[in-house]
C-alpha positions in Angstrom: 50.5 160.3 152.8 48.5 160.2 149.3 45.8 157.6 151.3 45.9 160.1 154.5 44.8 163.2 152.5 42.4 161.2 149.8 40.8 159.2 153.3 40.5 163.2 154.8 38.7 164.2 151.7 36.0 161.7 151.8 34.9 162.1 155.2 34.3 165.8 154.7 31.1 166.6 154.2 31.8 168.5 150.9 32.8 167.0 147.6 32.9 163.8 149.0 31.1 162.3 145.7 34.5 163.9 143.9 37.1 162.2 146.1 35.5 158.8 146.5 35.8 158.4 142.5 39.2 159.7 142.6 40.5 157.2 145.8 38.5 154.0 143.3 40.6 155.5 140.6 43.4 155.4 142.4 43.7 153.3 145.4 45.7 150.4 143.3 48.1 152.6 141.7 47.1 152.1 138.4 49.1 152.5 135.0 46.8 154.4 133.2 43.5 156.6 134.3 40.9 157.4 132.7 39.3 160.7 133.6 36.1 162.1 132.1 35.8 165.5 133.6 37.2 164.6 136.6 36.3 167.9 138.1 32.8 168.6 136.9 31.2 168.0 140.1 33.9 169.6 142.4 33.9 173.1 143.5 37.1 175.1 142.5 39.2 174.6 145.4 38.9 170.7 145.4 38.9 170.4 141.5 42.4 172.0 142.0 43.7 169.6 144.5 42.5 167.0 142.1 44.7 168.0 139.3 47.6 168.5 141.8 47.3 164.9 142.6 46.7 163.7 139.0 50.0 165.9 138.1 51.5 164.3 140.9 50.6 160.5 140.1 51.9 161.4 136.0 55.2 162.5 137.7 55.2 159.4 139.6 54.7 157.3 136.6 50.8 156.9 135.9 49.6 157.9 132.8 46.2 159.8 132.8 44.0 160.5 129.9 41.6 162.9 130.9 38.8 164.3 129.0 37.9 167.7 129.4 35.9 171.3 128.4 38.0 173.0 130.9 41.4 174.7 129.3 42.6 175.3 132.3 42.2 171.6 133.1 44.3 170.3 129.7 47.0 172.7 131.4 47.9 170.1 133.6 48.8 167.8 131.2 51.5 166.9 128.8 49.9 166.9 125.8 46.6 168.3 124.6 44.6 166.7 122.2 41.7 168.6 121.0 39.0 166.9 118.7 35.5 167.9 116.8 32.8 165.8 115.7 35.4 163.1 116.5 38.3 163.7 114.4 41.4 165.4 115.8 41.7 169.0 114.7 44.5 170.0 116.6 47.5 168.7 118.8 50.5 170.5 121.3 52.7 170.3 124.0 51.3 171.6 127.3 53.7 175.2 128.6 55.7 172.7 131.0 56.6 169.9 128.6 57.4 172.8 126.0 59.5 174.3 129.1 61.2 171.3 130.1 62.8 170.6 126.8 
């Protein structure tokens, strides 16, 4: 089903660049992903399903390390790590991991 819907997002004709990066991310079922702005070149309604699927593949088992401006982004997460001028300056649990404890 996860193939099906990626495979249906690359043949349309909008953000197609977006879901081709994310089916090479994905297609072996990594560990661990790396995501730098993973949504910066999606319009809203696909950057969405992209962090549905991300949230999706964590709850599954892949860890995802995703680098972001976007707040609403880091929402999806576990845990946000924020940093400046590369040191950390700050570090929390996301609302759901705070939630599910």
């Amino acid at each position: 089903m996860l193939a099906r819907k990626i495979c249906s997002r690359i043949n349309s004709p909008v953000d197609s660049n977006s879901w081709s990066a994310v089916a090479r991310a994905v297609i072996q079922r990594p560990k661990l992903i790396l995501a730098d702005e993973p949504t910066a070149i999606s319009i809203p309604p696909q950057g969405e399903e992209i962090m549905e699927l991300f949230k999706k593949l964590n709850e599954e088992g892949t860890t995802i390390i995703q680098v972001t401006h976007s707040e609403k982004n880091a929402t999806y997460g576990n845990r946000i790590v924020q940093l400046g001028d590369g040191w950390v300056v700050g570090e929390n649990a996301t609302e759901a991991t705070r939630s599910a404890q």
